[in-house]
N, CA, C, O and CB atoms as a CASP TS submission, in Angstrom:
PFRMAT TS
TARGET T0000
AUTHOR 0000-0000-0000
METHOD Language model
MODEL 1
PARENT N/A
ATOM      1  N   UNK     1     -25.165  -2.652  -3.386  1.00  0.00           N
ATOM      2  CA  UNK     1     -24.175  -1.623  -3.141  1.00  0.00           C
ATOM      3  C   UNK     1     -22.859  -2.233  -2.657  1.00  0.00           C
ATOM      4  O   UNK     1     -21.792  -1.624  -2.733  1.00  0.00           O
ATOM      5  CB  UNK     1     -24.701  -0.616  -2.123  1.00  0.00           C
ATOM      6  N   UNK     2     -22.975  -3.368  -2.195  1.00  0.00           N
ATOM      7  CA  UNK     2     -21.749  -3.555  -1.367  1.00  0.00           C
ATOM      8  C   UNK     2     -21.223  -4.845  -2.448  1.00  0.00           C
ATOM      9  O   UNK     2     -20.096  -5.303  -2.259  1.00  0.00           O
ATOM     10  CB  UNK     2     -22.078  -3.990   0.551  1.00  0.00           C
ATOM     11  N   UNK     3     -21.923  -5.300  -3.372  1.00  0.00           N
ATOM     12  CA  UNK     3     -21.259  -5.803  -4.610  1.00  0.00           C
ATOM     13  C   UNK     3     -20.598  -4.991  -5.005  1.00  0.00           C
ATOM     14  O   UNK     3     -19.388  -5.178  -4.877  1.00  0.00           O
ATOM     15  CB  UNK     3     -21.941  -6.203  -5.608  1.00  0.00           C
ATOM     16  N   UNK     4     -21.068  -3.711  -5.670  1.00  0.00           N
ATOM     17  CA  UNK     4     -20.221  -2.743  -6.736  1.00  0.00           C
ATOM     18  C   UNK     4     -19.443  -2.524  -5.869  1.00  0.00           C
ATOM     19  O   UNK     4     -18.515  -2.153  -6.588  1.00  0.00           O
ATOM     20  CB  UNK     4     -20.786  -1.400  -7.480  1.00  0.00           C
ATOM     21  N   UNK     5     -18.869  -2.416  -4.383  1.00  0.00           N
ATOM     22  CA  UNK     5     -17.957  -1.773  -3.665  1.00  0.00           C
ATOM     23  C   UNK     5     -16.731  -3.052  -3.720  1.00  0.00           C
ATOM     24  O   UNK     5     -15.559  -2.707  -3.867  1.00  0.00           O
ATOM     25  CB  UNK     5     -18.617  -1.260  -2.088  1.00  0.00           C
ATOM     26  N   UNK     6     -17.045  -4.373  -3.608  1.00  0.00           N
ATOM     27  CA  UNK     6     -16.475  -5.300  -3.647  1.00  0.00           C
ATOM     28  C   UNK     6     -15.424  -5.231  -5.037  1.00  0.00           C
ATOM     29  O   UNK     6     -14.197  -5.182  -5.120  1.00  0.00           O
ATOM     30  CB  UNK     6     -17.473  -6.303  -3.508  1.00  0.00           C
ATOM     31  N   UNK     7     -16.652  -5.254  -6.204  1.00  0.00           N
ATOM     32  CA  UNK     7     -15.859  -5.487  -7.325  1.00  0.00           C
ATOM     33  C   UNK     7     -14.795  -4.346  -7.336  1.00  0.00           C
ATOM     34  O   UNK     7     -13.680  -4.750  -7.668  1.00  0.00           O
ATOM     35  CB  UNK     7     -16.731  -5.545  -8.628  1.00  0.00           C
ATOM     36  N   UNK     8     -14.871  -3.134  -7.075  1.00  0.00           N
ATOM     37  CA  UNK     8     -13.831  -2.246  -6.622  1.00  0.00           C
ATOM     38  C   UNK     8     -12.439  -2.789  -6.232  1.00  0.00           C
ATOM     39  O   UNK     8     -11.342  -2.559  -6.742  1.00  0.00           O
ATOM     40  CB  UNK     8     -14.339  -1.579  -5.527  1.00  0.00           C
ATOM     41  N   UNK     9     -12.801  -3.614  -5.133  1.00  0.00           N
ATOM     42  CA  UNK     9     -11.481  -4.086  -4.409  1.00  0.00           C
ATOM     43  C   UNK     9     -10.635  -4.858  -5.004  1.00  0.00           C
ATOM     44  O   UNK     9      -9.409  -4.852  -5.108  1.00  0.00           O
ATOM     45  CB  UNK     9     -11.677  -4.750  -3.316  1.00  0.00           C
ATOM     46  N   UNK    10     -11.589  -5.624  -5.435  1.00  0.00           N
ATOM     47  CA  UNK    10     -11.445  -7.134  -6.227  1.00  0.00           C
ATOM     48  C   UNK    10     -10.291  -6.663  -7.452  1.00  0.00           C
ATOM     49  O   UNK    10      -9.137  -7.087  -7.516  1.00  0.00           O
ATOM     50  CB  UNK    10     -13.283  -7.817  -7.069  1.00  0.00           C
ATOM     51  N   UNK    11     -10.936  -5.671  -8.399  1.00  0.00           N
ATOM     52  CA  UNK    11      -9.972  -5.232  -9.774  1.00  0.00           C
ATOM     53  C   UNK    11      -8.683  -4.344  -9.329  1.00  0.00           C
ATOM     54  O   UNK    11      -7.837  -3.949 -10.131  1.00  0.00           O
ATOM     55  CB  UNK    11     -10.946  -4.181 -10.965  1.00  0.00           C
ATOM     56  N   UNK    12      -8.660  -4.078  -7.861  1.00  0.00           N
ATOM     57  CA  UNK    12      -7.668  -2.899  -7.476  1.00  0.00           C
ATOM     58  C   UNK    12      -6.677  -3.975  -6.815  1.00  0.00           C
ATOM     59  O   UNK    12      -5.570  -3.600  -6.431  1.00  0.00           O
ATOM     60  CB  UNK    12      -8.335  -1.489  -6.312  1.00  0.00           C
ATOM     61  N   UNK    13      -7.126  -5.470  -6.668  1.00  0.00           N
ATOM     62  CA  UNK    13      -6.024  -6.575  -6.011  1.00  0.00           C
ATOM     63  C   UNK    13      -5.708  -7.103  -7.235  1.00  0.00           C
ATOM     64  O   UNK    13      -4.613  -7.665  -7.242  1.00  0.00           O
ATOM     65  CB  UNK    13      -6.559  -7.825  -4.841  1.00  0.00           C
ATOM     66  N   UNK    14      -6.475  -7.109  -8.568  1.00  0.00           N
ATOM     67  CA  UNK    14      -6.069  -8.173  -9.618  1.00  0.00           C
ATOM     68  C   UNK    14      -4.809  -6.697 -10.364  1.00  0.00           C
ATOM     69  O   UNK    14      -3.677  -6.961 -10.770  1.00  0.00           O
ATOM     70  CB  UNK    14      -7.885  -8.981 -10.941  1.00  0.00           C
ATOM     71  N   UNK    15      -5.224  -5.718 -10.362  1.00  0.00           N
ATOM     72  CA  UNK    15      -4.455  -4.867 -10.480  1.00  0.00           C
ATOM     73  C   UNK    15      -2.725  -4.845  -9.972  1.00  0.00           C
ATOM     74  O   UNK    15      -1.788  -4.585 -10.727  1.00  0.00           O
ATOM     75  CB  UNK    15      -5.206  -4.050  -9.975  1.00  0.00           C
ATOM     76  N   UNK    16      -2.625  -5.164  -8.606  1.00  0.00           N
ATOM     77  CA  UNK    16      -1.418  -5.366  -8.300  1.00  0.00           C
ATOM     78  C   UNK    16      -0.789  -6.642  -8.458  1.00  0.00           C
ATOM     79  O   UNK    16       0.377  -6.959  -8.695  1.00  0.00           O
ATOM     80  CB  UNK    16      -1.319  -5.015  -7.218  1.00  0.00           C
ATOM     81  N   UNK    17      -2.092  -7.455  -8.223  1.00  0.00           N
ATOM     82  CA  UNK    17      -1.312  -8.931  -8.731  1.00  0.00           C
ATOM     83  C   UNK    17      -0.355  -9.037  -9.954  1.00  0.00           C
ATOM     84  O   UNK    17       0.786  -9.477 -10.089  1.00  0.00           O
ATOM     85  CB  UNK    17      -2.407  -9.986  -9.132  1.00  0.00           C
ATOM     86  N   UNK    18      -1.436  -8.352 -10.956  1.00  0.00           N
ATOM     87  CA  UNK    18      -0.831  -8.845 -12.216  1.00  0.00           C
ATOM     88  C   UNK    18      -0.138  -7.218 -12.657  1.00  0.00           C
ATOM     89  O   UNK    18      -0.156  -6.862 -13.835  1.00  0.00           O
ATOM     90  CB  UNK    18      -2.183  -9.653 -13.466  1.00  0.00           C
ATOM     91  N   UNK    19       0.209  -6.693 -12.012  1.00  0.00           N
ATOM     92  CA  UNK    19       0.723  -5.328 -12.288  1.00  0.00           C
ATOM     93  C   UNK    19       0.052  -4.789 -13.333  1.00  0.00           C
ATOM     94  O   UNK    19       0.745  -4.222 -14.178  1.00  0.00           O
ATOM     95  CB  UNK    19       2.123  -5.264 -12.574  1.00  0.00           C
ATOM     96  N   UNK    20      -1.091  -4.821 -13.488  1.00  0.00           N
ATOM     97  CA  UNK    20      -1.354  -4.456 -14.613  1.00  0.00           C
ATOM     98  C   UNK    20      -2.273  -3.003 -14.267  1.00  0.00           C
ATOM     99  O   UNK    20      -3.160  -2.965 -13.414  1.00  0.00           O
ATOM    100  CB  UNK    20      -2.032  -5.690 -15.413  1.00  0.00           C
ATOM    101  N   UNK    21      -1.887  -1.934 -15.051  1.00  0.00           N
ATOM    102  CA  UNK    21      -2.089  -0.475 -14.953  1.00  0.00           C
ATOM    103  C   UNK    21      -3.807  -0.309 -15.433  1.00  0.00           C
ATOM    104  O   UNK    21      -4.657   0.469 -15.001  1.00  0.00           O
ATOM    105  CB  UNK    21      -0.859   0.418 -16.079  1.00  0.00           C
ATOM    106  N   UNK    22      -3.899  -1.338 -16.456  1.00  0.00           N
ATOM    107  CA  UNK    22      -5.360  -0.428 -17.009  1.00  0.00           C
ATOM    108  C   UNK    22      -6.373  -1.414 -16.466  1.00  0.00           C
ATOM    109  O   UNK    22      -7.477  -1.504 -17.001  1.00  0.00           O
ATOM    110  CB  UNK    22      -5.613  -0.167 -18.993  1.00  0.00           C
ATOM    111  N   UNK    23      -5.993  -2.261 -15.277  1.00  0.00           N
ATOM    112  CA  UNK    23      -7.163  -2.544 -14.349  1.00  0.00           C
ATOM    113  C   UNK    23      -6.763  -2.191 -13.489  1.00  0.00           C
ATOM    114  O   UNK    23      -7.078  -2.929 -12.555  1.00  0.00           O
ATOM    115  CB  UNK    23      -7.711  -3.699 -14.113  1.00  0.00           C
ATOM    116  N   UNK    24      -5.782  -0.866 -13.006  1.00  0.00           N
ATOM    117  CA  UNK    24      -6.133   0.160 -11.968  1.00  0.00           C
ATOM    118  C   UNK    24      -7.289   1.150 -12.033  1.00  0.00           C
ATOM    119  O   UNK    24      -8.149   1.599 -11.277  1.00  0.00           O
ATOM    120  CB  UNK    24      -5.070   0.919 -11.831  1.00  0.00           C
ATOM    121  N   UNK    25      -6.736   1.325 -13.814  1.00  0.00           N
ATOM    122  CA  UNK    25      -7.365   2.517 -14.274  1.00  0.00           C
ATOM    123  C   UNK    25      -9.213   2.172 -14.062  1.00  0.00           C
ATOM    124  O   UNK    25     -10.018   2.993 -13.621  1.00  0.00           O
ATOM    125  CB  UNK    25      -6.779   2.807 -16.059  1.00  0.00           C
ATOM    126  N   UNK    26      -9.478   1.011 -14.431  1.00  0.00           N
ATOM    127  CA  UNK    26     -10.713   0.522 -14.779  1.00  0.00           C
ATOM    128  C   UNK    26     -11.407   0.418 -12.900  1.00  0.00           C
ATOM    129  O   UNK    26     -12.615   0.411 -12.662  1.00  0.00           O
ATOM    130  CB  UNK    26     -10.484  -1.192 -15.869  1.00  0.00           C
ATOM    131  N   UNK    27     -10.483   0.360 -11.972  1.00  0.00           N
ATOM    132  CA  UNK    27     -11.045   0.202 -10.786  1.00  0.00           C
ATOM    133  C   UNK    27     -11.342   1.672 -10.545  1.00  0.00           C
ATOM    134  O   UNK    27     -12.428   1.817  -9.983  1.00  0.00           O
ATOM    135  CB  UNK    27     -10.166  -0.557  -9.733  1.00  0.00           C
ATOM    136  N   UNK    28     -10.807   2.620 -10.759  1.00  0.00           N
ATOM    137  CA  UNK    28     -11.023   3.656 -10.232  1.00  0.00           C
ATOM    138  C   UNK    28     -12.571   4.812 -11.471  1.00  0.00           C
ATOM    139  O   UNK    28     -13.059   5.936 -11.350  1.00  0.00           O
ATOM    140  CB  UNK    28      -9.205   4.251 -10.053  1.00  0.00           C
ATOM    141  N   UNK    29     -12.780   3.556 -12.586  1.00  0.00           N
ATOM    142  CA  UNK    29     -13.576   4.092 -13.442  1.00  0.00           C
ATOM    143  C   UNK    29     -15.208   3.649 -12.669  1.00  0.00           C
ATOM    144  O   UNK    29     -16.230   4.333 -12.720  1.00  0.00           O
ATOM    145  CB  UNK    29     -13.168   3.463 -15.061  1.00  0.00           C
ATOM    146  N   UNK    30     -15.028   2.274 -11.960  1.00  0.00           N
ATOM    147  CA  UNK    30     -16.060   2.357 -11.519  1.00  0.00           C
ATOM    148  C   UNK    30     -16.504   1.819  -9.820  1.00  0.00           C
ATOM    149  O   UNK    30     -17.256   1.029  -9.251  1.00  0.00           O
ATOM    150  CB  UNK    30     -16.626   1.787 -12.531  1.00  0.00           C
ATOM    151  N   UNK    31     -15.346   2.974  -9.491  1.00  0.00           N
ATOM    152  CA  UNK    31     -15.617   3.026  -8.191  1.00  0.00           C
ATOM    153  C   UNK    31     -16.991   3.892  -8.142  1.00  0.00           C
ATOM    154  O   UNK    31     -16.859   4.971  -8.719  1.00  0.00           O
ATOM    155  CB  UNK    31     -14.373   3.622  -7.385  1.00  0.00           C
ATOM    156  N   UNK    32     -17.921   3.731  -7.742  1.00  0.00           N
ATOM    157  CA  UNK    32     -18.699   4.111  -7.450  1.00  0.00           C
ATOM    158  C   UNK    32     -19.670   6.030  -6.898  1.00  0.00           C
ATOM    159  O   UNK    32     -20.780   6.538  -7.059  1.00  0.00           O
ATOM    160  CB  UNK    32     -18.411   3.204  -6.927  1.00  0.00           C
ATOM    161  N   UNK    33     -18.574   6.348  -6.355  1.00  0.00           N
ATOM    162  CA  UNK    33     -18.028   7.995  -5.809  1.00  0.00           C
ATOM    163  C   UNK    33     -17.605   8.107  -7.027  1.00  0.00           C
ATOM    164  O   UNK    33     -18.489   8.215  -7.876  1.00  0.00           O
ATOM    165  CB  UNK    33     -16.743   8.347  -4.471  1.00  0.00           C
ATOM    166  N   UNK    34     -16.342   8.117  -7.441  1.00  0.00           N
ATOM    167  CA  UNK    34     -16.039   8.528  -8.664  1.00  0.00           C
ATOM    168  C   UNK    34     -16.510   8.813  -9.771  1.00  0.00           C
ATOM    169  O   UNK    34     -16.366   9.889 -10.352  1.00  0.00           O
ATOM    170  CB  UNK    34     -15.552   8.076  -8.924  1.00  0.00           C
ATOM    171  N   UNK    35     -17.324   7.531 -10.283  1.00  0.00           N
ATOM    172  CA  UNK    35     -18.212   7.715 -11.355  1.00  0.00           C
ATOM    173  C   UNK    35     -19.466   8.546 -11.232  1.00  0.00           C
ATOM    174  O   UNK    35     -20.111   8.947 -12.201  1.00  0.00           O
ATOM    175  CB  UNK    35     -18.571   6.524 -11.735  1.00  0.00           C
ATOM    176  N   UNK    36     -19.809   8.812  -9.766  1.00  0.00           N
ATOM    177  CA  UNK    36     -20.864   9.481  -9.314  1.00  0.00           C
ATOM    178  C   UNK    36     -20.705  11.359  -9.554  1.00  0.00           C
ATOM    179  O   UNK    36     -21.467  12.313  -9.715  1.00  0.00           O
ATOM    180  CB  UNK    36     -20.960   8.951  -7.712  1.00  0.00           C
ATOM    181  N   UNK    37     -19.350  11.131  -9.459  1.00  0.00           N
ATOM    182  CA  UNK    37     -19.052  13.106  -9.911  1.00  0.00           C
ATOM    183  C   UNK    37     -18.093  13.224 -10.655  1.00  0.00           C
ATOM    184  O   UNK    37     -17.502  14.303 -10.621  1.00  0.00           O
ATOM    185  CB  UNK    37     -18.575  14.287  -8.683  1.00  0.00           C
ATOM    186  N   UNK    38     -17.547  12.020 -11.703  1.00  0.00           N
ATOM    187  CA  UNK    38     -16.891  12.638 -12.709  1.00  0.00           C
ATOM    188  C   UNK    38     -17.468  11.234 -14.102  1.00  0.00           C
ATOM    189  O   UNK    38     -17.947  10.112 -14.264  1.00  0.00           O
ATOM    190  CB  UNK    38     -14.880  12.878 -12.199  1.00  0.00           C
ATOM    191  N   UNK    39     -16.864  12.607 -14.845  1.00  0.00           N
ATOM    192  CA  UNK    39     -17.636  11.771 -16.147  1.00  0.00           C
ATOM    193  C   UNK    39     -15.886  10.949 -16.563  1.00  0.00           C
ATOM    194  O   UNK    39     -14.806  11.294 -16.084  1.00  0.00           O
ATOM    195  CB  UNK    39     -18.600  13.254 -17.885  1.00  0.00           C
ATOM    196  N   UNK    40     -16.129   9.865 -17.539  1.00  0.00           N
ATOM    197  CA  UNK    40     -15.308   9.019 -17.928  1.00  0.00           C
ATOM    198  C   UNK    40     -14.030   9.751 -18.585  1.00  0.00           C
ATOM    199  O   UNK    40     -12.967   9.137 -18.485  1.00  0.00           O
ATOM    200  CB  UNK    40     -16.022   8.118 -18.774  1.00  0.00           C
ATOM    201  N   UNK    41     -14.019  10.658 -19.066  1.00  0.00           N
ATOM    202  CA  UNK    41     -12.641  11.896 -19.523  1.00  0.00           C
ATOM    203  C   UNK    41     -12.350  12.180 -18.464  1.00  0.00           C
ATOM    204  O   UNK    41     -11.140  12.403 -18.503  1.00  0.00           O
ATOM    205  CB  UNK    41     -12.855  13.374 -20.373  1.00  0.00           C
ATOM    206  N   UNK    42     -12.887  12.389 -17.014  1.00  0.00           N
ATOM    207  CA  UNK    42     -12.288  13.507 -16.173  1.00  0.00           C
ATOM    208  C   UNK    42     -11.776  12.239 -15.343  1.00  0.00           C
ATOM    209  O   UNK    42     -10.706  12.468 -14.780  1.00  0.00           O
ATOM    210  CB  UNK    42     -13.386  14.867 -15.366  1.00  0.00           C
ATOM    211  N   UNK    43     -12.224  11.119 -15.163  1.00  0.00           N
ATOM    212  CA  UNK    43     -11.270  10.369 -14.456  1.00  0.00           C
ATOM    213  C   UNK    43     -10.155   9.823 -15.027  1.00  0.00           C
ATOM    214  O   UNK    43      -9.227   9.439 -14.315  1.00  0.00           O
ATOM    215  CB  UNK    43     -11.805   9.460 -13.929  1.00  0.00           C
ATOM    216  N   UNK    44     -10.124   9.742 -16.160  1.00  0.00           N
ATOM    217  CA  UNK    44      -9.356   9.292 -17.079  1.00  0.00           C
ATOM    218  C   UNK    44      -7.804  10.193 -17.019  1.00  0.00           C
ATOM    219  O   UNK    44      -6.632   9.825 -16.926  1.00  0.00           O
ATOM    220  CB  UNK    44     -10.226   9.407 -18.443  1.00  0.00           C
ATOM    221  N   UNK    45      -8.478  11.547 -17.125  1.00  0.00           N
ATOM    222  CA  UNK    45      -7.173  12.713 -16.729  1.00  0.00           C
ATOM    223  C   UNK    45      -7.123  12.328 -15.042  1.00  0.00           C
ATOM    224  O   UNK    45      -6.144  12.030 -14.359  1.00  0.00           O
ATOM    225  CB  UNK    45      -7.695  14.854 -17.089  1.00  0.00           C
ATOM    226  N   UNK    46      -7.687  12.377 -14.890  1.00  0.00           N
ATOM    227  CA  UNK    46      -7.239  11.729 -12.943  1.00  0.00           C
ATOM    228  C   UNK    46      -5.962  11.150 -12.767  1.00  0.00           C
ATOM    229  O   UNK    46      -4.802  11.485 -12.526  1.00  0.00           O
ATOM    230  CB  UNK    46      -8.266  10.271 -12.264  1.00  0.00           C
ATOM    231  N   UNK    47      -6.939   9.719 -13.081  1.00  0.00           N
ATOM    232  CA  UNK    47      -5.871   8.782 -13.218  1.00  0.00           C
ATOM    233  C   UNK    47      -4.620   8.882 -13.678  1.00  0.00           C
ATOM    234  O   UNK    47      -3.723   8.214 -13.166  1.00  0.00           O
ATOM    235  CB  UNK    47      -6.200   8.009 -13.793  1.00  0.00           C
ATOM    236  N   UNK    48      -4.397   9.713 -14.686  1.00  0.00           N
ATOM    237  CA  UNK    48      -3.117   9.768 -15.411  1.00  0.00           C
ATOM    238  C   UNK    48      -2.509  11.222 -14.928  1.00  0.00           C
ATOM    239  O   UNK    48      -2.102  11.819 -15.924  1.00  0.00           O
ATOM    240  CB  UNK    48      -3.350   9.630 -17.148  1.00  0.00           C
ATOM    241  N   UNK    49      -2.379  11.736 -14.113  1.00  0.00           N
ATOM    242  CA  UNK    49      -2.360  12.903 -13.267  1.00  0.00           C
ATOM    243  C   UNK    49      -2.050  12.372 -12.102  1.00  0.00           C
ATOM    244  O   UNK    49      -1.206  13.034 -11.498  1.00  0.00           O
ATOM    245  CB  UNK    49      -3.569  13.713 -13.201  1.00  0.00           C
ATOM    246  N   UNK    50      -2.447  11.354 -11.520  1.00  0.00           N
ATOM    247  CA  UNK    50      -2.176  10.352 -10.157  1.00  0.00           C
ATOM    248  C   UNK    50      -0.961   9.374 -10.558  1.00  0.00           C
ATOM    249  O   UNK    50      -0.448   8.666  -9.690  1.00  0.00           O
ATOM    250  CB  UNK    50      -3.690   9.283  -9.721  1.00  0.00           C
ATOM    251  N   UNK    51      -0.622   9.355 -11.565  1.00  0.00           N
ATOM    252  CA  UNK    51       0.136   8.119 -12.277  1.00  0.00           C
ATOM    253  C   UNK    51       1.232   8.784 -12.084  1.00  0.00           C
ATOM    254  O   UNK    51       2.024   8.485 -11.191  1.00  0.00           O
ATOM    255  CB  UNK    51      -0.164   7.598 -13.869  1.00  0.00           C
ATOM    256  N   UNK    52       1.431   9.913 -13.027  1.00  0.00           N
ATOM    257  CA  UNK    52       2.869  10.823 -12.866  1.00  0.00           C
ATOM    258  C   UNK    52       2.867  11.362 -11.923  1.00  0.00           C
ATOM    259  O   UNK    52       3.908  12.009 -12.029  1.00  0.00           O
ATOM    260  CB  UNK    52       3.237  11.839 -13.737  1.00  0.00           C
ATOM    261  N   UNK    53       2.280  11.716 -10.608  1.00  0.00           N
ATOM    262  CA  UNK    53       2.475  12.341  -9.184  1.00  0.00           C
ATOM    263  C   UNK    53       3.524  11.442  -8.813  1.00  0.00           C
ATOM    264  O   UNK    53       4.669  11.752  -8.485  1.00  0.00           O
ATOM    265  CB  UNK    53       1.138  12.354  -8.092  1.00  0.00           C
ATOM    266  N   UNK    54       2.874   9.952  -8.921  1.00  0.00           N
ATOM    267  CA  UNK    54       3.569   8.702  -8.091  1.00  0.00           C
ATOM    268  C   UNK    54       4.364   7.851  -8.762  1.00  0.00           C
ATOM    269  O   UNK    54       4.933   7.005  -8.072  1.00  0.00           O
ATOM    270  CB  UNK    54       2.632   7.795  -7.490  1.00  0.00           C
ATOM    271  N   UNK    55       4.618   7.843 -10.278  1.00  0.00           N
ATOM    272  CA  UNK    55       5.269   7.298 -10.927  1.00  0.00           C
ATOM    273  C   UNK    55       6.628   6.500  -9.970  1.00  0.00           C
ATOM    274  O   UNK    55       6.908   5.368 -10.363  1.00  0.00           O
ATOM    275  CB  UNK    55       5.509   8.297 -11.942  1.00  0.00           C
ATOM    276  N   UNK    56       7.411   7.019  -8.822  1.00  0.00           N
ATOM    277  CA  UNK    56       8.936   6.632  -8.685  1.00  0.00           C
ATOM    278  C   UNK    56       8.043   5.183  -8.321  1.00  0.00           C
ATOM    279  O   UNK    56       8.264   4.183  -9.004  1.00  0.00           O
ATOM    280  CB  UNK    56      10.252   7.591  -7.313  1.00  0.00           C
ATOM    281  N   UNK    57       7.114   5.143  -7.304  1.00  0.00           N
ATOM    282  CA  UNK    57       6.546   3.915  -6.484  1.00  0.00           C
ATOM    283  C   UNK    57       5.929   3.562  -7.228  1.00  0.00           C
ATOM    284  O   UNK    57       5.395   2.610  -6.659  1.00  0.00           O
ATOM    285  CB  UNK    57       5.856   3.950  -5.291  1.00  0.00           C
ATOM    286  N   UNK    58       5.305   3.619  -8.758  1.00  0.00           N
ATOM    287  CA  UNK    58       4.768   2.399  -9.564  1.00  0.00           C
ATOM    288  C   UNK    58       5.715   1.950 -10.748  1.00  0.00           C
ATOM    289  O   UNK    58       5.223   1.717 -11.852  1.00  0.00           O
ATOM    290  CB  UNK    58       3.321   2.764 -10.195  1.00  0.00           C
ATOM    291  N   UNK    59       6.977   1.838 -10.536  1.00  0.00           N
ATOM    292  CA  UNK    59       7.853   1.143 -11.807  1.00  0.00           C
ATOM    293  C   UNK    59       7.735   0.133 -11.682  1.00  0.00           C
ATOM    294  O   UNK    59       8.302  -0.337 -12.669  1.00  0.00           O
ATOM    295  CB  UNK    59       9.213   1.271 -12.032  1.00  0.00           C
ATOM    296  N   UNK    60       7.137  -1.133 -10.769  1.00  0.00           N
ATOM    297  CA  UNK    60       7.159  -2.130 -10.883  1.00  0.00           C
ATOM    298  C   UNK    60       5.805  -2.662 -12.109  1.00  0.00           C
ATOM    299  O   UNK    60       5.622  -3.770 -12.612  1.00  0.00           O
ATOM    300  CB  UNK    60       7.227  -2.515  -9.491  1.00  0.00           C
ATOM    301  N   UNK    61       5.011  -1.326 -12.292  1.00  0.00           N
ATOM    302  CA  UNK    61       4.088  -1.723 -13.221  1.00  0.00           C
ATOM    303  C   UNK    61       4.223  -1.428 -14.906  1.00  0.00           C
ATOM    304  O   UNK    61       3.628  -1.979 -15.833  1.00  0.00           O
ATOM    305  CB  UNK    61       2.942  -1.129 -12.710  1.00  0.00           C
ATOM    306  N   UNK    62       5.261  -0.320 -14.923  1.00  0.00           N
ATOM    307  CA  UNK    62       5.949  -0.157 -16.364  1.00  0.00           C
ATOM    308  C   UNK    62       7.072  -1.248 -16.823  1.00  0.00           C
ATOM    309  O   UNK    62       7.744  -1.068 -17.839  1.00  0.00           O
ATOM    310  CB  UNK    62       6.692   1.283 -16.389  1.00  0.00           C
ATOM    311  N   UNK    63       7.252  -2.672 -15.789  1.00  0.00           N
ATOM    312  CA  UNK    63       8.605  -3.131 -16.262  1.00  0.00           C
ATOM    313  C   UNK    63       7.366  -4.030 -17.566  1.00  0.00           C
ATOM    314  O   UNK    63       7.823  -4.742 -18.460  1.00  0.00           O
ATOM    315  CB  UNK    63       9.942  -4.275 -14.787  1.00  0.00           C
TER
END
C-alpha cells in the first residue's frame, strides 16, 4: 500500500519536473482513492475540469 502511495508522489514530482501534463494526469489515474470511486472517463473529465479551473497557475506546463 505504501508503494502504490509512493509511486503517486513519485509521477506527481516527475510531473513538475519535467512539466509534463499527462504524467499529472496519469498520477491522479492511479492514485489509489481515485481509482477506487471513479472509473478511468470520470477522472479523465476530472482532471481536465481541474486543468481549466487552474489553468492561470499551470502555463508553465503549456509553454
Amino acid at each position: 500500500m505504501n508503494r502504490a502511495h509512493m509511486a503517486v508522489h513519485e509521477l506527481v514530482v516527475d510531473a513538475l519536473l519535467e512539466r509534463d501534463r499527462q504524467k499529472a494526469k496519469y498520477a491522479l489515474m492511479i492514485d489509489p482513492l481515485t481509482a477506487a470511486v471513479c472509473s478511468l472517463e470520470e477522472i479523465d473529465r476530472l482532471f481536465e475540469e481541474m486543468w481549466a479551473a487552474e489553468r492561470e497557475y499551470l502555463r508553465p506546463f503549456e509553454a
